[in-house]
LODO-972914 format. One line per 5 residues: number of its first residue (from 1); their letters; for each residue x negated, y negated, z negated of N, C-alpha, C. Coordinates in steps of 0.1 Angstrom, whole numbers, plus 2048, in hexadecimal, padded with zeros to 3 digits. Layout:
# residues N
NUM> A> X:Y:Z:X:Y:Z:X:Y:Z | ...
END
This chain:
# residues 363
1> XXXXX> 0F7:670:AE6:0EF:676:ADA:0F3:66F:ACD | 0F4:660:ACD:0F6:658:AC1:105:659:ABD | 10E:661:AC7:11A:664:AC2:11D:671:ABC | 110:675:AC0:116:688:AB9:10C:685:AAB | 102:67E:AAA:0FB:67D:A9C:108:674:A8F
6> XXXXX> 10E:66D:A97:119:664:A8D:122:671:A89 | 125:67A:A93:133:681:A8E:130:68A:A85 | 122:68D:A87:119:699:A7E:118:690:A71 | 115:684:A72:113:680:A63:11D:67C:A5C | 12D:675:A67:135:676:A62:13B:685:A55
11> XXXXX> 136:692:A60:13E:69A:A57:136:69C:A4C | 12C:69D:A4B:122:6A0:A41:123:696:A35 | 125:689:A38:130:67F:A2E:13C:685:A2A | 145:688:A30:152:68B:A2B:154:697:A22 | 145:6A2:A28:146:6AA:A1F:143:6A9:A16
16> XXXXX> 136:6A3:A11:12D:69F:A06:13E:691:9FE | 147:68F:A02:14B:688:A00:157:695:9F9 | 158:69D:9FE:165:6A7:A00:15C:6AF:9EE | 153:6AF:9EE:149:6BA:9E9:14B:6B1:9DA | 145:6A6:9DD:145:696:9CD:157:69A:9C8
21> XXXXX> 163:69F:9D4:170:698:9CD:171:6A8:9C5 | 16D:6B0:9CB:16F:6BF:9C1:16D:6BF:9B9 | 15D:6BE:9B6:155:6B8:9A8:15A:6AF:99E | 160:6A4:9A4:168:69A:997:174:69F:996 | 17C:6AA:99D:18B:6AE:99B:187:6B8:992
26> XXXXX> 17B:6C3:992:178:6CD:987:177:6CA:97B | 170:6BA:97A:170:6B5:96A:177:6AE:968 | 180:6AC:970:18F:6A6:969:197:6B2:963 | 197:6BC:96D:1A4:6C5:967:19D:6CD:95F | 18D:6D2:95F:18A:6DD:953:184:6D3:948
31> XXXXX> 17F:6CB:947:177:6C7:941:167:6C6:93B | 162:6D0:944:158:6D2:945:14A:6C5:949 | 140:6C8:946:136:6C2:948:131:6C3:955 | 126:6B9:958:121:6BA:967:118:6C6:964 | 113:6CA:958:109:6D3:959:10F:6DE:954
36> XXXXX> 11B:6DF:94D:11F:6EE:950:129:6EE:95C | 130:6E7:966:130:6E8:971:127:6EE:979 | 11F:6EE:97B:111:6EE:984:10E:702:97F | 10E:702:972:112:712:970:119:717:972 | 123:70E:976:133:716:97B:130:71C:98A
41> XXXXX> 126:70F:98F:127:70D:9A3:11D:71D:9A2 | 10E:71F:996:108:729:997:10D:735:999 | 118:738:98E:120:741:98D:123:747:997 | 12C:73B:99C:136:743:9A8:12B:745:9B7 | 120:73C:9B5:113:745:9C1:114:750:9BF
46> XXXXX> 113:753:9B1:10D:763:9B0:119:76F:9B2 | 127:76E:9B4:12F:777:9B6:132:77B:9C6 | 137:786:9C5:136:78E:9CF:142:785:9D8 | 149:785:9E4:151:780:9E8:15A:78C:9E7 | 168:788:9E3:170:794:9E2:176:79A:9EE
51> XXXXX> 179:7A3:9E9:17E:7AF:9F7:18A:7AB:A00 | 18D:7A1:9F7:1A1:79E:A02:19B:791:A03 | 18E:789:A04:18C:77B:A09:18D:774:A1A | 18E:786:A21:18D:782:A2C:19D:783:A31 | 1A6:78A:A2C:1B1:787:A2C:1B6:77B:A28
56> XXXXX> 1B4:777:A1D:1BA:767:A1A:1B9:761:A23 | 1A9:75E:A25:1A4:757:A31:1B0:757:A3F | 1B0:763:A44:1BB:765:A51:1CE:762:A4E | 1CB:764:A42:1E0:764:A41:1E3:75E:A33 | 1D7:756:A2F:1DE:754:A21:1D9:741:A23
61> XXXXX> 1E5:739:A25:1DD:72C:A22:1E2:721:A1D | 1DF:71B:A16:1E6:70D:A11:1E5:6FD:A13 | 1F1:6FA:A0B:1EF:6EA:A12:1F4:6DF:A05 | 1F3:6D6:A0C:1F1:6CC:9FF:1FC:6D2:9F1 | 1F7:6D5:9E4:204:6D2:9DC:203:6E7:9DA
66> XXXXX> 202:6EB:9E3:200:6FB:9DE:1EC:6FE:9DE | 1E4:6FB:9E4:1D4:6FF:9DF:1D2:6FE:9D2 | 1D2:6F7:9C9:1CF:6FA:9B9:1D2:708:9B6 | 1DE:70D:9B7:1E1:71A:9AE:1DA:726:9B9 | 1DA:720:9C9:1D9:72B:9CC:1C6:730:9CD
71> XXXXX> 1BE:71F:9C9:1B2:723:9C6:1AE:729:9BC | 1B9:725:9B1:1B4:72D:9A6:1B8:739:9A6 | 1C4:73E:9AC:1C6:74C:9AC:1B9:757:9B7 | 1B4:750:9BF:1AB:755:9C7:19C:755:9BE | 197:751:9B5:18D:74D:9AD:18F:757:99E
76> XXXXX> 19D:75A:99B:19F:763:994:1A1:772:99C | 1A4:777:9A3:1A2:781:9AB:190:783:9AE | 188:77B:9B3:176:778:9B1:174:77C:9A6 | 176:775:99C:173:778:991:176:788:98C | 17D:78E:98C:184:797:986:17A:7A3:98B
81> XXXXX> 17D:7A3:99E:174:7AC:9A5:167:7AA:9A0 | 161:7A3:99C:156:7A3:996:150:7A3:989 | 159:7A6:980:15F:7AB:973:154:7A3:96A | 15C:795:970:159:78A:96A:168:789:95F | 173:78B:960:17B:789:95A:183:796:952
86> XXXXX> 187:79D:948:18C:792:93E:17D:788:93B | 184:77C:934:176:778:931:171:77E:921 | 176:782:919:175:786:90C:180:790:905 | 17B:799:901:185:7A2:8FA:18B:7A0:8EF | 197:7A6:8E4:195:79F:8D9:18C:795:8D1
91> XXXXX> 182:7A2:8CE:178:79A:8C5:171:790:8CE | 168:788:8C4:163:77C:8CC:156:77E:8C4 | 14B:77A:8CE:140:77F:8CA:134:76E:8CE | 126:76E:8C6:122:765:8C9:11C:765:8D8 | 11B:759:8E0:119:759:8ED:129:756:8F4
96> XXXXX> 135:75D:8EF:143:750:8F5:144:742:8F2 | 148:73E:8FF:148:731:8F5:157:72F:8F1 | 15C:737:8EC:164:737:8E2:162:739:8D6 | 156:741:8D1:151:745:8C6:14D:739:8B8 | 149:732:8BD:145:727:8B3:158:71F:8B2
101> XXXXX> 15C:71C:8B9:167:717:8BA:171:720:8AC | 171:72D:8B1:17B:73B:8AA:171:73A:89D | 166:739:897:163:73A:88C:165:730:883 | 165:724:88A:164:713:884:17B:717:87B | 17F:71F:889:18D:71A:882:194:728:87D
106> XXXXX> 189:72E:879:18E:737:86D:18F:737:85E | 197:732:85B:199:728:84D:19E:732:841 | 1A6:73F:84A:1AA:742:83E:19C:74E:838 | 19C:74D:82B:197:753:823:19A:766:826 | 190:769:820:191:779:821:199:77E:819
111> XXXXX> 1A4:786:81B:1AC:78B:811:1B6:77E:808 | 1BA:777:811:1BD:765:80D:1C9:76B:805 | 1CA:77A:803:1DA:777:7FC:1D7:782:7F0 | 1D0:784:7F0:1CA:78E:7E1:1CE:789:7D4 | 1CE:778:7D4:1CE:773:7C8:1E1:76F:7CA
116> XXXXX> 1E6:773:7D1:1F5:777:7CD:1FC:766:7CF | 1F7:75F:7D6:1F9:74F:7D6:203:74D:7E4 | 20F:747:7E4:211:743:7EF:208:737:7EF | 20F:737:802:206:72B:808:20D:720:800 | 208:711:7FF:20F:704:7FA:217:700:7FF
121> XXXXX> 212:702:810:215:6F7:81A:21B:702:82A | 225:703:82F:22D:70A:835:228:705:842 | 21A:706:848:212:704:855:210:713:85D | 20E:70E:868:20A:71D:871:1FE:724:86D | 1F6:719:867:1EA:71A:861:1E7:726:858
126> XXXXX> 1EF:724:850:1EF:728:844:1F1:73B:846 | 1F8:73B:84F:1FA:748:852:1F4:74E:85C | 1EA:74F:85F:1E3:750:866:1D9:758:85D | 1D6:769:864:1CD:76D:859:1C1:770:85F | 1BA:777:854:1AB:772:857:1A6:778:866
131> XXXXX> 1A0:76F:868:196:776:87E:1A0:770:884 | 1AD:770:886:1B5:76D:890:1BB:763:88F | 1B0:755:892:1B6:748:890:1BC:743:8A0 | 1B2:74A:8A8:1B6:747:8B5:1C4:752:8BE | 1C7:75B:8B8:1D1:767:8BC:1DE:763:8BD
136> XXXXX> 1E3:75D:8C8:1F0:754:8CC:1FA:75D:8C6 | 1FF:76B:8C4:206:774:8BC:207:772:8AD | 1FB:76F:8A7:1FE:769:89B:200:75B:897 | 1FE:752:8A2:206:747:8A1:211:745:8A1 | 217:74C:8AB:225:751:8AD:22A:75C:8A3
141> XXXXX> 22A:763:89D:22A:768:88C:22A:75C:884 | 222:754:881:21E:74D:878:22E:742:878 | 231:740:887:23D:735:884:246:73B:884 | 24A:746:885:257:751:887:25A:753:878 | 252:756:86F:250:75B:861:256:74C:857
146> XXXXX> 250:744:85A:256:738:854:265:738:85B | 269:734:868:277:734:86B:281:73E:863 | 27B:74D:864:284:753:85F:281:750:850 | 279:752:848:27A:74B:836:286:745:83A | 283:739:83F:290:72C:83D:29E:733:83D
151> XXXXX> 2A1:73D:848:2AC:742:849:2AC:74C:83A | 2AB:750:837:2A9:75E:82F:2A9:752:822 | 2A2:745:821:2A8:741:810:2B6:739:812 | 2B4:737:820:2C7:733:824:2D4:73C:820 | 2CF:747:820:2D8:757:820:2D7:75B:80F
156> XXXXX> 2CD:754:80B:2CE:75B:7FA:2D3:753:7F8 | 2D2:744:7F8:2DB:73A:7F0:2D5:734:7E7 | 2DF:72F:7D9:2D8:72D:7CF:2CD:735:7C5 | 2CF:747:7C7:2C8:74E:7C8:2B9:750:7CC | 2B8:74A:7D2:2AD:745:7DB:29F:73D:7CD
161> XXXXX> 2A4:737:7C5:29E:731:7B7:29A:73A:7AF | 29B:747:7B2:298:74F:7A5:28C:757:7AC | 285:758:7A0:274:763:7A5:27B:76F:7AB | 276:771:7B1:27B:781:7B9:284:786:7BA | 28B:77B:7C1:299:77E:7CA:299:783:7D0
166> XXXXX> 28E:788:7D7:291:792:7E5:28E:7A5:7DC | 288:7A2:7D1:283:7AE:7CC:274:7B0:7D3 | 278:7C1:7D3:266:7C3:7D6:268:7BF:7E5 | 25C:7BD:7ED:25A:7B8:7F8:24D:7C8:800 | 24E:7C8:80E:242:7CF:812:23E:7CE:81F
171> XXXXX> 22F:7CB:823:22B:7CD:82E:222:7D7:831 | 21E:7D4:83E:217:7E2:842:208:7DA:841 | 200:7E3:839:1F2:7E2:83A:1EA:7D8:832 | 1F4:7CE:830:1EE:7C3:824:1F9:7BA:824 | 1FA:7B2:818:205:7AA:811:204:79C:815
176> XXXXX> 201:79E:827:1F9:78E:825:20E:782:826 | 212:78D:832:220:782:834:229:780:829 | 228:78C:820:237:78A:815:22E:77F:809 | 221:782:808:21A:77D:7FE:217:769:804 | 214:766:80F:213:75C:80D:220:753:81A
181> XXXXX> 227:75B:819:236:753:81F:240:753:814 | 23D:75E:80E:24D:760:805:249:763:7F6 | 238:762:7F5:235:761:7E5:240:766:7DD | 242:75D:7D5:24D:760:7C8:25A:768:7C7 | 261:763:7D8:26A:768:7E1:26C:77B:7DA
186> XXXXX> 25C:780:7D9:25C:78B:7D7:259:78D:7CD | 25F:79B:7C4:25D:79B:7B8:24D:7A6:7B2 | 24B:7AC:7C1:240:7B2:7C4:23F:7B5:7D3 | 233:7B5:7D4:228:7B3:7E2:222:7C1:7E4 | 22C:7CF:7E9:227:7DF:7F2:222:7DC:7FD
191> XXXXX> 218:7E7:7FE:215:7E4:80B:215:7F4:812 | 214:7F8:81E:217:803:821:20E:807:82D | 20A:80C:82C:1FE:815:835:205:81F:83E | 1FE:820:84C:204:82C:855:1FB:83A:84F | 1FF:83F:849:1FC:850:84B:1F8:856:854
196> XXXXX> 1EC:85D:859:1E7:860:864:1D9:86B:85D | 1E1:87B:85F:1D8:884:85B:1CD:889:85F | 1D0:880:871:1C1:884:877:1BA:878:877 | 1B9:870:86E:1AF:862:869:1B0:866:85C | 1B0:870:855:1B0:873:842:1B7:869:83D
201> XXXXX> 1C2:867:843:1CE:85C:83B:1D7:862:83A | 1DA:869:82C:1E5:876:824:1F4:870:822 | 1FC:871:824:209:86B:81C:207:86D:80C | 20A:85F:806:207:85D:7F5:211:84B:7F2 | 20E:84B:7E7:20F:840:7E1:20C:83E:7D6
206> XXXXX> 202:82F:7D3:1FE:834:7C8:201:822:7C5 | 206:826:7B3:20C:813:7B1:205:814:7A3 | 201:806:7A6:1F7:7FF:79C:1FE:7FA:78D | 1F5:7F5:782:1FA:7F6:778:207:7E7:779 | 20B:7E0:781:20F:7D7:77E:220:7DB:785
211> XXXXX> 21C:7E9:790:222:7EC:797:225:7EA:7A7 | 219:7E4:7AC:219:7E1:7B7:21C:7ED:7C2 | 220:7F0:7CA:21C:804:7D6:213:7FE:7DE | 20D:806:7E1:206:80A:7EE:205:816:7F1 | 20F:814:7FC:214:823:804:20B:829:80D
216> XXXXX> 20C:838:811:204:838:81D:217:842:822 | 218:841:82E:221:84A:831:227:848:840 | 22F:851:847:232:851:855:242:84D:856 | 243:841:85A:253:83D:85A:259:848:863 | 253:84E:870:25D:855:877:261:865:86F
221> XXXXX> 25B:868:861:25F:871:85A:25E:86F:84C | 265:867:84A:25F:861:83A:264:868:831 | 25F:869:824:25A:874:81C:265:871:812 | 269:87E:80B:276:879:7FF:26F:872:7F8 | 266:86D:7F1:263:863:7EB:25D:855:7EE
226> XXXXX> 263:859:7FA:262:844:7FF:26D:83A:7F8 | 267:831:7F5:26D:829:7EC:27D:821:7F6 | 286:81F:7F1:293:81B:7FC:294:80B:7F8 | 28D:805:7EE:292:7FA:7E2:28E:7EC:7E6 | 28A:7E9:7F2:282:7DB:7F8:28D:7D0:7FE
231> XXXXX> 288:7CA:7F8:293:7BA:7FD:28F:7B2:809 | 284:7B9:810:279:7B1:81C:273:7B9:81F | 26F:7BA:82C:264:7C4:82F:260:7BA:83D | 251:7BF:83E:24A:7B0:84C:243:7C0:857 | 245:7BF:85B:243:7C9:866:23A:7C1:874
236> XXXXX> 236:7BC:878:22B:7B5:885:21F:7BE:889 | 225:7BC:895:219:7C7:8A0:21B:7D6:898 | 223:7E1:895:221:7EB:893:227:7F5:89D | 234:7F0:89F:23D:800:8A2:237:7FA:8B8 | 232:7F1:8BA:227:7F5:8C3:221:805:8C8
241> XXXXX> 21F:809:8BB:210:815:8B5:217:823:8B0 | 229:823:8B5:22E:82F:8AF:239:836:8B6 | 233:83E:8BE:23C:842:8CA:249:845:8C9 | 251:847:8BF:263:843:8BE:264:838:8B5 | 268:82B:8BC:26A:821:8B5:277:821:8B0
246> XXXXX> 280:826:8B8:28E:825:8AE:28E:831:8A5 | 287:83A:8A1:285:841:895:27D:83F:888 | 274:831:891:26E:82E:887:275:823:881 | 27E:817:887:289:80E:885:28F:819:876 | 294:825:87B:29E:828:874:298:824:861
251> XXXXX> 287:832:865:283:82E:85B:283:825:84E | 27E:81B:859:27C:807:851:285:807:84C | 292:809:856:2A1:807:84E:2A3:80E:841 | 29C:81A:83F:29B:81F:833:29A:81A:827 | 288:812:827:287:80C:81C:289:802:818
256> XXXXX> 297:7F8:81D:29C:7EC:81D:2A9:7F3:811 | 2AD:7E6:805:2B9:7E5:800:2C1:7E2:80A | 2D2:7E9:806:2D7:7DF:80C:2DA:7D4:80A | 2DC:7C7:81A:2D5:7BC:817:2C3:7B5:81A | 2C0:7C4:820:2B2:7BA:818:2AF:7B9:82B
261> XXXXX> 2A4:7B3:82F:2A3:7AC:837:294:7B5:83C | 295:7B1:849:287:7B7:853:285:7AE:857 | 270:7A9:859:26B:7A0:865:265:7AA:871 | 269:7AA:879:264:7B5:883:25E:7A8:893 | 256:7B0:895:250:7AA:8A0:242:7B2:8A8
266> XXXXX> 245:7B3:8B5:23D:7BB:8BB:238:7B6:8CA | 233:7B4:8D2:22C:7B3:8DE:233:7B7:8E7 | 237:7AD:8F2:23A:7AF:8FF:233:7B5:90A | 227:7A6:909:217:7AA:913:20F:7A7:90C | 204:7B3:909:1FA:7B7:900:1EE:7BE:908
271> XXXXX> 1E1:7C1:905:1DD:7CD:90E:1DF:7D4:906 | 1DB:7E5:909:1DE:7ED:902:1CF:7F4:8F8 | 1D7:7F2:8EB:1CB:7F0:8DE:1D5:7FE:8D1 | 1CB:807:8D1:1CE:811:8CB:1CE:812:8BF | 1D8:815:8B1:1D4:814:8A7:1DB:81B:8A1
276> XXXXX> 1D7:82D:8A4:1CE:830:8AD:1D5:832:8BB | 1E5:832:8BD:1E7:82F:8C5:1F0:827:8CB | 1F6:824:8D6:200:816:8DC:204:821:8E6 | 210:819:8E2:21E:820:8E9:223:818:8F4 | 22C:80E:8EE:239:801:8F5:235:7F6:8F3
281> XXXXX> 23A:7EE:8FD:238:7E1:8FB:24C:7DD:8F9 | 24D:7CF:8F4:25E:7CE:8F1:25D:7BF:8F7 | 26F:7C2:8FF:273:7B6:905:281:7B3:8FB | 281:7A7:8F8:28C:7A3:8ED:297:7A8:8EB | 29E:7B0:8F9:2A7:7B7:8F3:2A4:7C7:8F2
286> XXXXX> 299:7CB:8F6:293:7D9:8F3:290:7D7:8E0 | 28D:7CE:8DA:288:7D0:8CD:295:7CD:8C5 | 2A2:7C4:8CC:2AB:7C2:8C6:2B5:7D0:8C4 | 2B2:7D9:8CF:2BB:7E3:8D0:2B1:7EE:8C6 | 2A2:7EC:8C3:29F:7F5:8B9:2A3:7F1:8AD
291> XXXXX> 2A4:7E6:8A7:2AB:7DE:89C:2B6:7E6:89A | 2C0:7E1:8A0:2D2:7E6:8A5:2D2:7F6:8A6 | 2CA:800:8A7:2CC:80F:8A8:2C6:813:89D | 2C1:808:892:2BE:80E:882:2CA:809:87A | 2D4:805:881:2DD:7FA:878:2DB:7F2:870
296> XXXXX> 2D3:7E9:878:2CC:7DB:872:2D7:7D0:87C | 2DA:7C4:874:2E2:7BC:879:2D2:7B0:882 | 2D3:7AC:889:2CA:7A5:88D:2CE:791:889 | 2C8:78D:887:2CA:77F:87E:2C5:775:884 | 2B6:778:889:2B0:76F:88F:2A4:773:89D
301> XXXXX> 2A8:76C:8A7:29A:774:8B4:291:765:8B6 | 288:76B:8BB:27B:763:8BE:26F:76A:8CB | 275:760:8D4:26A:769:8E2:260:763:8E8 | 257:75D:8E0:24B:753:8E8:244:754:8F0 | 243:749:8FB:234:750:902:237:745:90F
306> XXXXX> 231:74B:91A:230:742:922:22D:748:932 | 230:746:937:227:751:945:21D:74B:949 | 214:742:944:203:740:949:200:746:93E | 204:742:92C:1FD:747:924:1FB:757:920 | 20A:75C:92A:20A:76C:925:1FA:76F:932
311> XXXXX> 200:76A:93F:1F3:76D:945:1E6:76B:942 | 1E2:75E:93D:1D9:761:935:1D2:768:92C | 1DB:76C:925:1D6:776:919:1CF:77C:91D | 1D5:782:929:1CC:791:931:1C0:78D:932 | 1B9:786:938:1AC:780:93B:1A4:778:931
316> XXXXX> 1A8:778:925:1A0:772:918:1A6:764:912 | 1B6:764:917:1AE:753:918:1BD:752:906 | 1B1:74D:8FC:1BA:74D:8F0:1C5:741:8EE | 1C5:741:8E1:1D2:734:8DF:1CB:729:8E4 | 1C0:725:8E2:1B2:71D:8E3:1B9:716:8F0
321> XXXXX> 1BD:71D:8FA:1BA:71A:906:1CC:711:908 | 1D3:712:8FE:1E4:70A:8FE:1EA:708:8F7 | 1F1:6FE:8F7:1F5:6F2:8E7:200:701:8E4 | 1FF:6FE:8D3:207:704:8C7:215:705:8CF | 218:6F8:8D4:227:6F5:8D4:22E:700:8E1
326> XXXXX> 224:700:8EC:224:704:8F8:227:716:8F6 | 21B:716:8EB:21E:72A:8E7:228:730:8DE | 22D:722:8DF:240:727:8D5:24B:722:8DE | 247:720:8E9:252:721:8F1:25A:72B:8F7 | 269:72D:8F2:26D:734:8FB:26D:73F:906
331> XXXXX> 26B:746:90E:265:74B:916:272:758:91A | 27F:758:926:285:760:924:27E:76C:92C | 276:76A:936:26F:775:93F:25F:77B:93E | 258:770:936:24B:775:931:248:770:923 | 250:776:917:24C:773:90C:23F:779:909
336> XXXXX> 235:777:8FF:228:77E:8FB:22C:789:8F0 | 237:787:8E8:238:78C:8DD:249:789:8DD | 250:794:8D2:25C:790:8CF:25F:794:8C3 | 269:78E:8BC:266:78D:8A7:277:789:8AA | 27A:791:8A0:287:791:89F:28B:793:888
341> XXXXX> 294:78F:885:296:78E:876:2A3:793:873 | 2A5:7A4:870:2AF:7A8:86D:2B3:7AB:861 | 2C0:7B1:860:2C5:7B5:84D:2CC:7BC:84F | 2C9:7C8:844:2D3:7D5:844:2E1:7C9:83A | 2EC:7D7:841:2F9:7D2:83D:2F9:7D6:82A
346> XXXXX> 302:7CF:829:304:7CF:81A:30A:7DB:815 | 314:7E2:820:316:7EC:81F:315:7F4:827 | 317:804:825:313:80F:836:31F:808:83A | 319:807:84A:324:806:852:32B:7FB:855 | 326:7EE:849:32C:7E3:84C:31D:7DD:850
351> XXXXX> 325:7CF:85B:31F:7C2:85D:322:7B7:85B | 321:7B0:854:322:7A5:853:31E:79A:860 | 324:790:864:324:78A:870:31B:777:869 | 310:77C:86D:307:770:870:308:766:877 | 307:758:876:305:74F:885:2F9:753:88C
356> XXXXX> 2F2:757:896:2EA:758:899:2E4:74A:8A0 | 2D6:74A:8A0:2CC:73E:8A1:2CC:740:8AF | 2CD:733:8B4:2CA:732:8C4:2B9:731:8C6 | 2B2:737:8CA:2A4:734:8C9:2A3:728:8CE | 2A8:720:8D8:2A3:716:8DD:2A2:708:8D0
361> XXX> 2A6:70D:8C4:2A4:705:8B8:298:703:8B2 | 288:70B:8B9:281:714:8B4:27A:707:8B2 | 277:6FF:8BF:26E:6FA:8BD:272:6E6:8BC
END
């Protein structure tokens, strides 16, 4: 009898012993509290067991050195079936606890570029526009835009010194990239609106007394009086939203001098977000071959991301959740986004031959 009470208490030690080493391994690696732990342990009482748990159980098992990923992949599957996960949609609302965090590091100002000011200081920061301080896509915009500047005042030269060397400049929807990356760069700040007659958005343009445009119009049929005369144009997250992207490439090509330069950049892995609608997602050489079929010379690429962080995205988890440096890494099989910096030829038909940037310079 005094032998079966020892081995009972034995185990009841090792577990309670097995139970203490989980507990300190959870707040080592999440960092969590004993008391929001304890709402973690609540949590997961309250979910359903999932439907393939009895499978794992029979044919699925691990051993030292593989359990980590494969508990967390079995805890994300729990979660999911019980539409516990994503954990957050775009917006972020009070009650995340990401929400106090995403408001504390929303710095930039509303309309930060109204007063026509570049930034001082050439930070990720700085470009970063308003609500989407945590949006790993515009982080990755934010350092793509500076890289290519650099290139693009390397390419004008001493030219580069004079107020609006590039001429007029235009983006889509607001002036935030040409106005505080390339300020002076530009000798005016268009902005250009998508046209959409079943949202009462007419094709027009209407330019202010200093001369500024603000377009509304449809690149994939653009109108004889679209302007051809831009030394820059910033294009991010659009031809996403435009079901022939190499007609709309052609377009863009339209309103560029020759010479004048494109920032193009679009989404790999995204969910799908209508505005009002989504089309494609682009893999680096899918967006370089829409570049190259408007006869745009391509100059510079850029394909960040990561394969936990692209997976993450899906399930809420923002920049918040991995270092800066990490979401500008390279990525040749799961980039999040891909941004590429091209220039029409100087003449039809000609190209001029570029060194091209090795991305692995990036970071």
């Amino acid at each position: 009898m005094w032998t079966g009470l020892v081995l009972i208490t034995a185990k009841l030690v090792a577990s309670r012993a097995a139970e203490d080493n989980l507990w300190i391994a959870l707040k080592h690696v999440t960092g969590l509290t004993d008391r929001e732990l304890s709402y973690f342990a609540d949590e997961l009482l309250t979910l359903q067991p999932p439907s393939q748990r009895d499978l794992w159980q029979r044919k699925v098992h691990c051993t030292l050195g593989t359990c980590g990923p494969e508990a967390t992949s079995r805890l994300i599957a729990a979660l999911g079936e019980n539409e516990k996960l994503p954990s957050r949609a775009f917006e972020l609302f009070p009650g995340d606890p990401l929400y106090q965090y995403w408001k504390e590091s929303d710095r930039q100002k509303f309309h930060s570029w109204i007063d026509g000011e570049a930034s001082e200081e050439e930070t990720i920061e700085a470009l970063i526009p308003e609500g989407q301080p945590l949006a790993s896509g515009r982080i990755q915009a934010a350092h793509f835009t500076w890289k290519a500047k650099d290139l693009v005042l390397k390419l004008l030269g001493p030219a580069a010194g004079a107020f609006g060397a590039l001429g007029r400049c235009l983006e889509w929807d607001t002036p935030f990239y040409t106005i505080k990356a390339f300020g002076p760069l530009c000798f005016r700040h268009d902005v250009l609106q998508y046209a959409d007659p079943r949202a009462g958005h007419p094709e027009k343009m209407q330019t202010y007394s200093k001369g500024t445009r603000v377009m509304a119009l449809d690149v994939l049929r653009p109108p004889d009086w679209m302007p051809t005369d831009y030394g820059l144009v910033v294009c991010f997250f659009v031809l996403e939203h435009v079901p022939d992207p190499h007609q709309a490439a052609r377009g863009i090509a339209k309103l560029l001098n020759p010479g004048g330069y494109l920032l193009l950049g679009a989404p790999f892995i995204d969910g799908v977000h209508g505005c009002p609608d989504d089309f494609f997602r682009y893999t680096p050489h899918g967006l370089r071959k829409v570049a190259e079929g408007a006869k745009l010379e391509v100059l510079l690429e850029f394909s960040p991301g990561m394969t936990v962080a692209a997976a993450g995205d899906f399930i809420g988890m923002r920049s918040s959740y991995w270092r800066t440096e990490d979401l500008l890494k390279i990525s040749d099989t799961h980039p999040m986004n891909v941004f590429l910096l091209a220039r029409k030829p100087l003449m039809p038909h000609q190209r001029r031959t570029w060194a091209r940037h090795n991305q692995t310079e990036w970071t």
